[in-house]
C-alpha positions as CSV (number, residue, x, y, z in Angstrom):
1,X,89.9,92.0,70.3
2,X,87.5,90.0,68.4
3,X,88.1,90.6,65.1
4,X,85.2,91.8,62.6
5,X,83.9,88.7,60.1
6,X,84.8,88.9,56.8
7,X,81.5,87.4,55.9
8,X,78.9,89.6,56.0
9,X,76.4,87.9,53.4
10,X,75.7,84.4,55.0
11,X,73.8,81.9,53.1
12,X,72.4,79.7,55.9
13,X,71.1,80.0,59.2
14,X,74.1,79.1,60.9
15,X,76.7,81.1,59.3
16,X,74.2,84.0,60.4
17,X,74.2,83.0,63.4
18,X,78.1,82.8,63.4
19,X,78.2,86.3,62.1
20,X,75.4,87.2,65.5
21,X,77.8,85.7,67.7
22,X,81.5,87.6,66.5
23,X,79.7,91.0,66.5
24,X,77.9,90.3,70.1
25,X,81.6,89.4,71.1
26,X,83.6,92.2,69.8
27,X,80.3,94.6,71.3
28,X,81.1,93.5,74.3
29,X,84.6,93.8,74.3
30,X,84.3,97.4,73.0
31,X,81.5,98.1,75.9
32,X,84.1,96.5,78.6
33,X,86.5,99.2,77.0
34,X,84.5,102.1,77.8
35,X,83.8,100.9,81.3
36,X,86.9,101.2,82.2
37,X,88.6,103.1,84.5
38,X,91.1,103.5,86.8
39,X,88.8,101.1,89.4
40,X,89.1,98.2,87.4
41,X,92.3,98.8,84.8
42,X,95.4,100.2,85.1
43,X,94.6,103.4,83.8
44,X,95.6,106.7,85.7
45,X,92.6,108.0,88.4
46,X,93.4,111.8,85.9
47,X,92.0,109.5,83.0
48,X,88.8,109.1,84.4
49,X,85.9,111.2,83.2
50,X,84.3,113.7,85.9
51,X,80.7,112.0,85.5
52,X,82.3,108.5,85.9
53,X,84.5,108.7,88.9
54,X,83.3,107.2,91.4
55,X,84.0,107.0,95.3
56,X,83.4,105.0,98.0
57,X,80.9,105.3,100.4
58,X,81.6,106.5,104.0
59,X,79.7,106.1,106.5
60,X,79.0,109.3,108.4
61,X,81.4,109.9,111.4
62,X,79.5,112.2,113.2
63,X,82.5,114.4,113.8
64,X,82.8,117.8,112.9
65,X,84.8,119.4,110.4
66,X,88.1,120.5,111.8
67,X,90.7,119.7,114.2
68,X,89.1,117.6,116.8
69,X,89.6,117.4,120.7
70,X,92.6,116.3,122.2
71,X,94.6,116.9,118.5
72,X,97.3,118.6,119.1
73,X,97.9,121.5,116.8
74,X,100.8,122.4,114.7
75,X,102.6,125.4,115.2
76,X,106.3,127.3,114.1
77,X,108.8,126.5,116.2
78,X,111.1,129.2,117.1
79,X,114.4,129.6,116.5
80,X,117.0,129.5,119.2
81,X,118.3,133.0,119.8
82,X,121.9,132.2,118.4
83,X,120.3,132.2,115.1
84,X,118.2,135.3,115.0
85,X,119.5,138.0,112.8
86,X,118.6,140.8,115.0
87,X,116.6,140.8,118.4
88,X,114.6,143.9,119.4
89,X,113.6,144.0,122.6
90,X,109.8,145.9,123.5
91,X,109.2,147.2,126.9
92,X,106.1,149.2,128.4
93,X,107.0,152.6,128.5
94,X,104.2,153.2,131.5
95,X,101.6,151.6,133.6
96,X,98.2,151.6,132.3
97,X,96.7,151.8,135.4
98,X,98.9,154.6,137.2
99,X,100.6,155.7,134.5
100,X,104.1,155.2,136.3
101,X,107.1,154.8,134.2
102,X,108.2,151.1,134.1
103,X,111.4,149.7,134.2
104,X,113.5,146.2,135.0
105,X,113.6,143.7,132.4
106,X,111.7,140.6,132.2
107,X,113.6,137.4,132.4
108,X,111.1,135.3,129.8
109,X,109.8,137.8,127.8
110,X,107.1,136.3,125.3
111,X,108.6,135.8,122.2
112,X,107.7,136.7,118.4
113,X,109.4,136.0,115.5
114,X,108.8,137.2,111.8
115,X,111.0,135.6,108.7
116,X,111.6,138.0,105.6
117,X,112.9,137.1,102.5
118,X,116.0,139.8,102.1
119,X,115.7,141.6,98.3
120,X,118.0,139.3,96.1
121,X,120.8,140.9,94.2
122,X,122.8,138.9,91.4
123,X,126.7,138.8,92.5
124,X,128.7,139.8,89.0
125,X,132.3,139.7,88.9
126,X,133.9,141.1,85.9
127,X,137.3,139.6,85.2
128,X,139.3,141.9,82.9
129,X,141.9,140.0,80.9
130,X,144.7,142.3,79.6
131,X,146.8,141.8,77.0
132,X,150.3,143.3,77.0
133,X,153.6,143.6,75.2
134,X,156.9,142.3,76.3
135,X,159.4,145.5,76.8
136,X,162.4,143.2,75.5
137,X,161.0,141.6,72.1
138,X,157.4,142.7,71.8
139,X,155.3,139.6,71.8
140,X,151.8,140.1,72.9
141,X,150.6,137.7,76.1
142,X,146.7,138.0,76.7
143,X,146.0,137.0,80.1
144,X,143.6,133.9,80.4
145,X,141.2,133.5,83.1
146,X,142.1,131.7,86.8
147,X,141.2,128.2,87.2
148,X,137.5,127.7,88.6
149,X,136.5,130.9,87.2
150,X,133.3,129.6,84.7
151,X,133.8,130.4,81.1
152,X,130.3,130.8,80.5
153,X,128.3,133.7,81.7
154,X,126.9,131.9,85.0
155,X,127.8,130.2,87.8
156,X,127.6,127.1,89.5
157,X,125.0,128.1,91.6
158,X,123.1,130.1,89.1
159,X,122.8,126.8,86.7
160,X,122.1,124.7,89.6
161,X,118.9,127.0,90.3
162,X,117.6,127.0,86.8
163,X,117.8,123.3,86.6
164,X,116.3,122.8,89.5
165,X,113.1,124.7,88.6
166,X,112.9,122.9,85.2
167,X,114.1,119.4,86.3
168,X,112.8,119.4,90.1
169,X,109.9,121.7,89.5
170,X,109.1,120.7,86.3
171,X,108.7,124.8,85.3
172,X,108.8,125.2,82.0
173,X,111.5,127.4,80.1
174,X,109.6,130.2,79.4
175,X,108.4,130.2,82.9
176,X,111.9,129.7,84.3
177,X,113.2,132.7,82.4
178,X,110.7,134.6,84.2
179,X,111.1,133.3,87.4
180,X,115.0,134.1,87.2
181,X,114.1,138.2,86.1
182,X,111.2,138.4,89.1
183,X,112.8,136.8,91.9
184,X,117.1,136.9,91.1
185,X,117.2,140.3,89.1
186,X,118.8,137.9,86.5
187,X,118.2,138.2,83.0
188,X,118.5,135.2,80.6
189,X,117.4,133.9,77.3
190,X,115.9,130.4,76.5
191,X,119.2,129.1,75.0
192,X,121.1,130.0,78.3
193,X,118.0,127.5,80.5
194,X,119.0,124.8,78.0
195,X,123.0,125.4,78.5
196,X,122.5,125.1,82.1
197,X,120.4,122.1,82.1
198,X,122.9,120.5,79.7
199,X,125.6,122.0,82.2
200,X,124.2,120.3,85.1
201,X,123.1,117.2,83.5
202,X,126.7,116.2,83.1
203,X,127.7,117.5,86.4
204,X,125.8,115.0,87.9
205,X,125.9,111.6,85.4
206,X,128.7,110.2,87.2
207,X,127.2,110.2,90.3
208,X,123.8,108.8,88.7
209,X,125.2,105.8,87.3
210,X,126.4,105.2,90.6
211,X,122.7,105.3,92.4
212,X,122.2,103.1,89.9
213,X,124.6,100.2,90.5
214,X,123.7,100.5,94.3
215,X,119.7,99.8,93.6
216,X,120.6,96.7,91.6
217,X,122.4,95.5,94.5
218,X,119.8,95.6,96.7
219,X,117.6,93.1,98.1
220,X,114.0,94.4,97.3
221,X,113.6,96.9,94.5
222,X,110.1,98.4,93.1
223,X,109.7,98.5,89.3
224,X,107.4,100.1,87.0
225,X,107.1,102.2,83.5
226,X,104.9,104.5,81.9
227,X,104.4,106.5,78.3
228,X,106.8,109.0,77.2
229,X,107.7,110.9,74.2
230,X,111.4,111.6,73.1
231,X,110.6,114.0,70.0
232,X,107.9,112.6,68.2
233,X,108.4,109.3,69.0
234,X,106.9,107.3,71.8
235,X,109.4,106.1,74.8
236,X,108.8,104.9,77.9
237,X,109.9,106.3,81.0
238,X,110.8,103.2,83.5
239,X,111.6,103.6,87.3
240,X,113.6,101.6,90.2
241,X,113.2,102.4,93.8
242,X,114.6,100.9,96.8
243,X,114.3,101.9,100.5
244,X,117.7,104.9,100.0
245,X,117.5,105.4,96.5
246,X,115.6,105.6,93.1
247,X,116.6,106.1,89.5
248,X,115.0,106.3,86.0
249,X,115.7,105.7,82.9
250,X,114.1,106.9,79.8
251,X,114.0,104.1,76.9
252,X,112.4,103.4,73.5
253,X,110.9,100.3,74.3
254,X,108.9,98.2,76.9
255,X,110.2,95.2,76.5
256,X,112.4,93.0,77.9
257,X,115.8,94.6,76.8
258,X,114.7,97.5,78.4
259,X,113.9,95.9,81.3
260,X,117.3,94.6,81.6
261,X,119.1,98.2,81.1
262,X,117.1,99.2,84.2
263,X,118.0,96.0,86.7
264,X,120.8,95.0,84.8
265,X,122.3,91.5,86.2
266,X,120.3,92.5,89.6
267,X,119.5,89.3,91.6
268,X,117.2,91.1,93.9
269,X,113.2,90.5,94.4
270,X,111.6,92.6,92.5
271,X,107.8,94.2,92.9
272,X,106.2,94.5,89.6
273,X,102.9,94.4,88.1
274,X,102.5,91.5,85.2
275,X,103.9,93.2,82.3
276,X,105.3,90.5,80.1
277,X,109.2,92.3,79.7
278,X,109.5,91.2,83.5
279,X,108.8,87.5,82.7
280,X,112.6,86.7,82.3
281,X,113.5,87.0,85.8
282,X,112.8,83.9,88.2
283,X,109.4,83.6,89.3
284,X,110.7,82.9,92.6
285,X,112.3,86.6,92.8
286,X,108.9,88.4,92.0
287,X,105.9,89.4,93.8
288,X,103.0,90.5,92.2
289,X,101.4,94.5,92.7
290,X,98.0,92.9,94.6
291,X,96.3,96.9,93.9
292,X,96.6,95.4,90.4
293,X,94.8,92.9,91.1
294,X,92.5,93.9,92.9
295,X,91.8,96.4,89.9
296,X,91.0,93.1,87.8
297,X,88.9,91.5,90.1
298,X,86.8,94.8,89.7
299,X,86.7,94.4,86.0
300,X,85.6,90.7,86.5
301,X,82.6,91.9,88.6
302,X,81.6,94.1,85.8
303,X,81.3,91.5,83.2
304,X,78.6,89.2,84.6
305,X,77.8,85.8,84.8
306,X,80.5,83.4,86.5
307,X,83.2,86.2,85.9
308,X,81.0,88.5,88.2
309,X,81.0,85.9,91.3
310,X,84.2,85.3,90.8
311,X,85.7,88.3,90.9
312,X,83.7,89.1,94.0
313,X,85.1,86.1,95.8
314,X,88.6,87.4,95.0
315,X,87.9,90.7,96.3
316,X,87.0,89.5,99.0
317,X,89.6,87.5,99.8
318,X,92.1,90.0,98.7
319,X,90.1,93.0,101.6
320,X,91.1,89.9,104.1
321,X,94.9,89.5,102.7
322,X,95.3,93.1,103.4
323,X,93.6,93.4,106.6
324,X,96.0,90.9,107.7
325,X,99.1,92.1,106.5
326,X,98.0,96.0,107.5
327,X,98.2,94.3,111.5
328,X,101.6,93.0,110.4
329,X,102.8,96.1,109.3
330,X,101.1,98.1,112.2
331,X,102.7,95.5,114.9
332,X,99.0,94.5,115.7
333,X,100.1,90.8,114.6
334,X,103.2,88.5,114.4
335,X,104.3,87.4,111.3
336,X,104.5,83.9,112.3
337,X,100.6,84.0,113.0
338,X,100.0,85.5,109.6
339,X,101.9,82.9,108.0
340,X,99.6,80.6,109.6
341,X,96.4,82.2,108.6
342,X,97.0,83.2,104.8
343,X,97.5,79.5,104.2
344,X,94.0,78.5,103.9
345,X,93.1,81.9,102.0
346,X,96.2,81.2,99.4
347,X,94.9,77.4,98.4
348,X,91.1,79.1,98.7
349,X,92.7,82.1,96.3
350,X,94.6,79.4,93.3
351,X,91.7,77.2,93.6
352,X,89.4,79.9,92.3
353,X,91.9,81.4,89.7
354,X,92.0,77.5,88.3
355,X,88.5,77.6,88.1
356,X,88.5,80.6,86.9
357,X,90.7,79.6,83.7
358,X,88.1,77.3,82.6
359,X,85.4,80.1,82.6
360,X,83.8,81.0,79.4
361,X,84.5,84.5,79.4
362,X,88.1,85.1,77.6
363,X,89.3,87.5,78.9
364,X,88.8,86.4,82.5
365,X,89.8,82.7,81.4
366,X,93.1,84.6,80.2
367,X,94.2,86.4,83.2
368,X,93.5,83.8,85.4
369,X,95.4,81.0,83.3
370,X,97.9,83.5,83.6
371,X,97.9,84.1,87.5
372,X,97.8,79.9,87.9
373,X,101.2,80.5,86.0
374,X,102.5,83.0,88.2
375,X,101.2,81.7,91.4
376,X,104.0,81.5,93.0
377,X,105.1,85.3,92.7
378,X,101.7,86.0,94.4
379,X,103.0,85.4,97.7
380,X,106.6,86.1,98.5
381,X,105.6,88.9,101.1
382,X,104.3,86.5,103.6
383,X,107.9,84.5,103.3
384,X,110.3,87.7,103.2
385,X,110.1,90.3,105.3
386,X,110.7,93.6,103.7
387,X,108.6,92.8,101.0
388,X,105.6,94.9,100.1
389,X,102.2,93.3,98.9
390,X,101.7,96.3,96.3
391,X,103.8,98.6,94.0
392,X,102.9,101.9,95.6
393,X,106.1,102.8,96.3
394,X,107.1,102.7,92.6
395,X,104.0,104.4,91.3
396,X,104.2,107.2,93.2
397,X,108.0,107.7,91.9
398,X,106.3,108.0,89.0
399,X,103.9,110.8,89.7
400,X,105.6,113.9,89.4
401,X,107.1,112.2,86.2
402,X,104.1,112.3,85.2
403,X,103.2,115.8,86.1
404,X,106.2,116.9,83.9
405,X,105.4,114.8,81.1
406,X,101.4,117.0,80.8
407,X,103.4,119.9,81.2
408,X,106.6,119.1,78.5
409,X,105.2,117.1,76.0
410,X,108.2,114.2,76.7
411,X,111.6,115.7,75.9
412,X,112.7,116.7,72.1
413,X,116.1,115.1,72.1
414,X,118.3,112.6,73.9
415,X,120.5,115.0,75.6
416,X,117.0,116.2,77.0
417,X,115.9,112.5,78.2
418,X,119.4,112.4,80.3
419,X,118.3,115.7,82.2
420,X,115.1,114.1,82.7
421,X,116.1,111.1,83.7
422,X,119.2,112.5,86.3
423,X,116.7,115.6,87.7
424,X,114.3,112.8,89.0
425,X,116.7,110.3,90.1
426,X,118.8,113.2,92.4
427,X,115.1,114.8,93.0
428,X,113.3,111.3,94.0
429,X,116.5,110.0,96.0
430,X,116.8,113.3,98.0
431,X,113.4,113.4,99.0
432,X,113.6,109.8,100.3
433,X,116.8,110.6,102.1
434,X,115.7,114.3,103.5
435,X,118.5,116.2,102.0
436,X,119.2,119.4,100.1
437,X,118.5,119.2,96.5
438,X,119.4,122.5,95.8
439,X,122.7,122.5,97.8
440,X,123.6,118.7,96.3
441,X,123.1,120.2,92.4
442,X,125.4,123.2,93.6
443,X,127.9,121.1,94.7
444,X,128.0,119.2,91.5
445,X,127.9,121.4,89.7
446,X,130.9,123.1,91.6
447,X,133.1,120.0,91.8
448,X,132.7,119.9,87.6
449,X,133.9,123.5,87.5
450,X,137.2,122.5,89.7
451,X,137.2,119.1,87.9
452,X,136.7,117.3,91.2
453,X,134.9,114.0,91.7
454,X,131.6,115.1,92.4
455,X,129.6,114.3,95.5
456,X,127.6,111.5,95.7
457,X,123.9,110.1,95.8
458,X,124.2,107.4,97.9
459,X,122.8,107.4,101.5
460,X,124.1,109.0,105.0
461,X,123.0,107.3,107.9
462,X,119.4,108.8,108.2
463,X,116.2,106.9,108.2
464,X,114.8,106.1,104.7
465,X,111.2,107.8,104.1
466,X,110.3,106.4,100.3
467,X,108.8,103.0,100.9
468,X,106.2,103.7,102.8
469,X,103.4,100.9,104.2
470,X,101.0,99.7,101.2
471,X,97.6,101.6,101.6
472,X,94.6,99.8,100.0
């Protein structure tokens, strides 16, 4: 930001006029800062004020509200008889018309089926461990308990539950301790949530760490951070995603050492926005989020002048990019043809951000001398396939993070950054791959009570559901 001048008490016309100019330019600036939003920065949409959201204008469809003809509505499914708990079968006692007594049975009776929730009753098992006294010399042998048996008050199953509402969920303690008395009949105090967490945390780092050797290794991977508190300091909460899997990692900095504990030696492409701490990895293994761009070609329209026509021009050409690569994506159009056609638009796209660096606005000069530098990174999804032209994938990894950072305040200590961190890698790579998160932290946490190796993370041979297409 412009600084303030020091000199407020000019002595000539000129220094006055000096003075005119540094405030107008630091007005500006500060003006630029209120306008923004999440439109035109990369501010959060939930950080917009209610009187300055805006929306895009639709044009009327003239359709009514509701499902509309020819949609084909969703229903339940029944289940197969095999797994119905109890069938009753309901037969007419008489005819409504003669009154006769009917019999036979009906070979396709119409079928209806209602799902209860049985009363939930905690299972307790009370080990007694007796001590007794040798009949020859009178030592004393207490009994200890059987192996597998917890030595806490809970078990695997129970402290797979709790963690799952505070690390899945994102419920707070409090909350949890409730939830556990209304629903399970179990009672517990705060100490025992946190003891479970801590319980499960470690019941599932092994696996964890290996998640996160397996994104490195992969070809594409999404990449992205966002504020976080550990205590009272500030963190940052980063994230890495990949078509199976995704992991975070909660750190004390947003730099580039952090960034390098997340990817580690990683020689895959990577989808970023232009935060400086991933400027240490080859330009040629980086694309550019374009949503991010498009968000400062916004703010160039709102600051007038040549920045204004400008950053409509790149808008422009950015709505074409995407309607290009949205037939690519949808089968509508080859890849070979849109290699063909983005050429023009790519030399039309650097010759405006070079012109665009000699601009007299500076803060548009700045980002587009900073583009020109990272041109290449602009464009590696029209030469690999596989490549997404935005970040969406990682940003919404990040959302329920986010969620659970308004609700928790951060965490309060490292141990509770590890929770954090493991509960939204297993939650986040679960969801991707369509599995049980509640069964997979049971399991865990069952394999750490036997002191087995604990199940793993990484994929079965199901279809992948986390990167899904761009949407602009």
């Amino acid at each position: 930001m412009t600084p303030l001048p020091t000199n407020l008490r000019p002595r000539t016309l000129e220094e006055a006029l000096d003075i005119i100019q540094q405030l107008l330019a630091r007005m500006a600036e500060l003006e630029e800062r209120l306008r923004q939003s999440s439109q035109n920065s990369s501010r959060p949409p939930s950080s917009d004020a209610p009187a300055g959201r805006r929306f895009p204008p639709r044009p009327p469809s003239g359709r009514r509200p509701g499902g509309q003809p020819g949609h084909e509505g969703q229903q339940r499914l029944l289940l197969p008889e095999a797994a119905v708990d109890l069938i009753v079968p309901v037969k007419p006692p008489r005819c409504p018309r003669c009154a006769a007594p009917l019999r036979g049975v009906d070979p396709t009776p119409r079928r209806h089926q209602v799902t209860e929730v049985p009363p939930v009753r905690p299972h307790v098992t009370e080990y007694q461990l007796h001590t007794l006294a040798c009949a020859r010399c009178g030592t004393a042998t207490a009994a200890t308990l059987p192996a597998g048996v917890p030595r806490g008050a809970f078990g695997p199953r129970l402290a797979a539950t709790v963690a799952v509402c505070t690390g899945v969920y994102h419920l707070s303690r409090r909350t949890t301790v409730g939830v556990m008395a209304d629903l399970f009949g179990v009672d517990l105090a705060l100490g025992s949530v946190s003891a479970c967490e801590q319980a499960v945390s470690a019941a599932v780092a092994a696996p964890v760490a290996e998640a996160h050797g397996y994104v490195q290794q992969q070809e594409v991977i999404h990449v992205d951070e966002t504020g976080w508190r550990q205590g009272r300091q500030r963190a940052w909460l980063w994230v890495m995603g990949s078509a199976w899997a995704t992991v975070f990692l909660i750190h004390a900095r947003r730099s580039t050492a952090a960034a390098r504990c997340l990817l580690g030696s990683s020689e895959a492409l990577v989808v970023s926005d232009r935060w400086s701490a991933y400027t240490a990895w080859p330009i040629e293994h980086r694309q550019l989020c374009w949503a991010h761009l498009r968000r400062e070609w916004t703010a160039f329209t709102e600051r007038g002048g040549a920045a204004a026509r400008l950053g409509r021009a790149l808008l422009t050409d950015t709505a074409t990019m995407f309607a290009g690569w949205h037939r690519v994506r949808d089968g509508t159009l080859a890849r070979p043809r849109f290699w063909h056609a983005m050429r023009p638009l790519r030399r039309r796209v650097e010759r405006r951000l070079r012109r665009g660096a000699q601009t007299t606005d500076r803060k548009t000069a700045a980002t587009c001398r900073d583009l020109v530098k990272l041109r290449t990174a602009l464009w590696t999804f029209i030469d690999v396939p596989g490549v997404e032209p935005t970040n969406n994938a990682a940003e919404r990894a990040l959302r329920p993070a986010v969620l659970w950072r308004r609700g928790s305040f951060g965490t309060h200590s490292a141990a509770g950054s590890r929770f954090a961190e493991r509960m939204l890698t297993v939650a986040t790579t679960f969801r991707q791959q369509g599995r049980n998160v509640v069964d997979y932290v049971t399991a865990a946490a069952v394999a750490a009570l036997h002191k087995l190796p604990p199940p793993s993370l990484l994929p079965q041979a199901r279809r992948p559901r986390a990167l899904r297409p761009a949407t602009v």
